[in-house]
Each structure stands twice: as C-alpha cells, then as structure tokens.
C-alpha positions, 0 to 999 in steps of 0.5 A, spaced: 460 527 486 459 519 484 452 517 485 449 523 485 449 522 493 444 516 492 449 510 492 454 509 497 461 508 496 463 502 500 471 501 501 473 494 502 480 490 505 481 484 503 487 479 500 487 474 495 490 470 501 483 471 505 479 469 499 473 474 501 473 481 503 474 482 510 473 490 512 466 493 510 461 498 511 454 495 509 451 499 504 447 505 506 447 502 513 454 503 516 456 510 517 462 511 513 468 516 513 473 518 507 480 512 508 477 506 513 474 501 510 470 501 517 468 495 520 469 488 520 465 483 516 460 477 520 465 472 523 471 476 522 476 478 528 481 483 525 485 487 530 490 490 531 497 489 535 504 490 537 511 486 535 509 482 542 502 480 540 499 485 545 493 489 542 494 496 541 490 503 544 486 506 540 490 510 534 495 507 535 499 504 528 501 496 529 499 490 526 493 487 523 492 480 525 485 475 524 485 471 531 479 467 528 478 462 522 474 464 517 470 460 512 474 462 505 481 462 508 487 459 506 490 452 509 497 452 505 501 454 500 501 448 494 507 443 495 510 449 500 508 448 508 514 451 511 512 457 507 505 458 509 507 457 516 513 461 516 510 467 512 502 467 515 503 465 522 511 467 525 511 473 527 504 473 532 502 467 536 496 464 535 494 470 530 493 469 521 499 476 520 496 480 514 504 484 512 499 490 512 500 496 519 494 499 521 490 503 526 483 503 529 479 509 531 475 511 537 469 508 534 472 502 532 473 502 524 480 500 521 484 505 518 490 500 513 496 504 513 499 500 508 505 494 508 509 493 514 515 491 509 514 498 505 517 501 511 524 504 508 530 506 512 532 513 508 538 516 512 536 513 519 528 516 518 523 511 518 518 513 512 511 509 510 511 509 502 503 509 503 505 516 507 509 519 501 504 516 496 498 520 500 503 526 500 503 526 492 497 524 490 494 531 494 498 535 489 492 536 485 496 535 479 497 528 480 492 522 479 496 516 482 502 514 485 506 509 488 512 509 492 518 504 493 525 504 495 532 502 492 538 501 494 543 507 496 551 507 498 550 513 503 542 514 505 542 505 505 534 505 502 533 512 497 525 513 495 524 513 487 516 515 486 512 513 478 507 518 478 501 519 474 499 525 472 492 528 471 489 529 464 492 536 460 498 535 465 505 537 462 510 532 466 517 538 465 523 537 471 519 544 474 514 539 476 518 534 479 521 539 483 515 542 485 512 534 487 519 533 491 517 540 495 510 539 496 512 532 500 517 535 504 511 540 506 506 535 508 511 530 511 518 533 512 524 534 508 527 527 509 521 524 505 522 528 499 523 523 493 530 521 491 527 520 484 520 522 481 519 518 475 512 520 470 509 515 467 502 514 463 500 509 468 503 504 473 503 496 472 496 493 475 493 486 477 487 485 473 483 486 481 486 494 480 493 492 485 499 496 483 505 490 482 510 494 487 515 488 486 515 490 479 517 497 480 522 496 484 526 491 480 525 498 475 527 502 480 533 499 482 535 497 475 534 490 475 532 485 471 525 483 471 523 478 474 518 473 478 511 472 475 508 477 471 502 473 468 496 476 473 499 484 470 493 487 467 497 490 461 504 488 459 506 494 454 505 498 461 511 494 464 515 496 457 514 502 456 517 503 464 523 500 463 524 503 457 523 510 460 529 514 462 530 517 469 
C-alpha cells in the first residue's frame, strides 16, 4: 500500500540513550517481516537473555542487552553517576540493560516486546501492556492505543486504556464494551481493560514516542508532573486530564 511496492518500510529500534539506531533492516537488501526491526546494525552486539545474564533459546522472551561499546553511546548521567550505574548496568553484569523485553527468531531477527517495567500484576496474572495494546489496536475500529496501569484496592494494579479511534468512528460505551470483549477474546478474560478511555490523540515526544509516564499520572488521577518540555502538543495533554471517565 505505502510505496507502491517500490520502497521498503524499514522498522528501527533504537533510544535516545544509544544515541543511533541499533536494530535495522538495510533497505531493499535485508529480507524483512511485519513487527522486527530484524538484524543488528554494523559493530552492534544485542542479545537476548535471562534475569542471570544467561542468553536465551530462540523465541524465548528475555532481556535485551548490548555486550558491546558503541560509537554513539552514552558515558554518564550529567552530575549523576550512581544513577547511570544503577539504571544501565545493574541488572546484567558486563552488559549496557536496554529496560526493553525482547525475542529473537530462528533466523536471527529481534522482535521488542516491549518494557520490562510495563509489565503489571493484575489480580495475580502477568500482563505486557504492549500485548493488550496489540489486542486493541487489531480492532479494525482503532488507530492507536496505549495501555497503563494504576493502582487497585483489590486487583493490586487495574489496566486503563487511551484509545484512538479511527476517522468517522463514533466513541459510545457500546464500543468500549465491545473493545473490552475483543481483548478478552484475543488474550483472555483477565486482560480485559478496567477502563477505556477515548481520546483524539495521545501525548507524544516530538521523535513520535508515546509519553506513558504521563498517561499514568492521568490514569491514577495524580498531578502532572516531571518534565513535559519534549511533548509534541500540549493541548493533548490538557484536554486528557479534562476528559472524563
């Protein structure tokens, strides 16, 4: 559809922190599949592994690492060395911790999950919020959606969804209703959003990064806070803490 079946649609992974992207297909020479950003560019050593360090079979969800330097990567935290040791190199010894759970296939390519930390504990089930974000945005009625967690007297961690609908797409409690039983059909009952609220658009950096630390503080009906200098539009922002349940 994009391209005219001319140009190739190259998915990148990459962070602010590794300053370059990491993960990509060479145009129009890598062979590429729908969801992986496939292979790791020149001089990059991703891999995936365990809470141990241990690398991982194949497709088998872990954590992605870097075991190697890299020209573009990051060598402190201004004014703050405890925390760039404690947030990048704690958790696996002698390897850069990326926060972000991935697979990798029998041909080699790197599929991201998503963060390790948007991992919830609903009612004592383990839910990926990326998972029930790809469970809703395969309704063909829905053009994005970001999943989050807040806290819950009973369940621990309860799941409230910001959905965007697609264009000429009413949003009506019948719909919610109807996304809620869509997610419990694709993944199970216990995944089913606590709550789905509809917005014309979600809260993005200016690189396209949906800011889930700011639709968590809305879901949990907290002030905002922490910086918010790199949002793309602040009237999205407003208008989704005006907005009602």
């Amino acid at each position: 559809m994009i391209g005219g079946q001319r140009c190739p649609i190259v998915d990148t992974w990459w962070q602010t922190e590794t300053g370059s992207i990491m993960i990509s297909p060479l145009p129009g020479a890598t062979p590429t599949k729908p969801g992986t950003a496939t292979l790791p560019f020149f001089g990059v050593a991703p891999e995936v592994v365990d809470d141990q360090g241990k690398r991982v079979p194949t497709n088998t969800g872990g954590k992605l690492v870097i075991r190697k330097p890299w020209p573009s990567m990051l060598r402190g935290i201004w004014g703050d060395p405890a925390r760039y040791r404690e947030v990048y190199w704690r958790d696996i010894k002698n390897a850069y911790f990326t926060g972000d759970g991935c697979r990798q296939d029998k041909d080699g390519y790197f599929w991201i999950i998503g963060r390790i930390d948007d991992v919830l504990n609903v009612a004592g089930h383990r839910i990926g919020t990326a998972e029930v974000e790809s469970a809703l945005v395969s309704n063909l009625k829905v053009a994005e959606a970001a999943v989050v967690g807040r806290p819950d007297e009973f369940k621990g961690q309860a799941l409230v969804a910001f959905v965007t609908l697609k264009g000429g797409v009413k949003a009506t409690a019948e719909l919610r209703e109807q996304l809620r039983l869509h997610v419990a059909k694709e993944i199970g009952a216990f995944a089913k959003p606590d709550d789905i609220r509809f917005a014309e658009a979600l809260p993005k950096t200016r690189s396209g990064k949906i800011m889930r630390r700011l639709l968590k503080q809305i879901a949990s009906g907290s002030e905002i806070k922490g910086d918010t200098t790199t949002l793309e539009d602040l009237s999205v922002l407003a208008r989704l803490s005006q907005s009602e349940e």
